[in-house]
C-alpha angles and dihedrals in degrees: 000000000000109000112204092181084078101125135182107268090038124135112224141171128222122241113175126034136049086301087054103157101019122123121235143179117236103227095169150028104229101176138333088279098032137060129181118240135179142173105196099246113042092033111018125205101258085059102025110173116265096224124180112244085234086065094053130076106202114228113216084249129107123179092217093195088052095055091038095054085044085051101051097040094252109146114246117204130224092253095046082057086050098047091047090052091040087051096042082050090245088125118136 
């Protein structure tokens, strides 16, 4: 089931796909069926995996500065992305 709530800032998991149960940031909107996501480690900012929305279940949890720094422009690095998972307790 496509999701279009899925907003920049949001923590997913994958569901579908060789990362199947990772959690991941969305850092970017790609298309109306696919998003960008990355975790600063598997899958690292400068390449971040293009996913189908379809692939992804939203958790209830956004990382506002995240979002905020995405938003503005601002760069986020791949172990600001970690610690935010690691502080919201989406570590793997």
């Amino acid at each position: 089931m496509e999701d279009p709530n899925i907003q920049i800032g949001q923590i997913v998991k994958s569901i579908q796909g060789r990362d199947k149960g990772r959690n991941f940031v969305v850092i970017g909107e790609y298309d109306k069926d696919h998003i960008l996501i990355a975790d600063g480690k598997l899958r690292k900012i400068s390449k971040p995996k293009k996913k189908k929305r379809k692939h992804v279940a939203r958790y209830n949890v956004l990382s506002e500065e995240i979002r905020e720094s995405i938003l503005s422009g601002r760069r986020v690095s791949n172990a600001f992305i970690k610690k935010e998972l690691e502080r919201l307790g989406m570590k793997q």
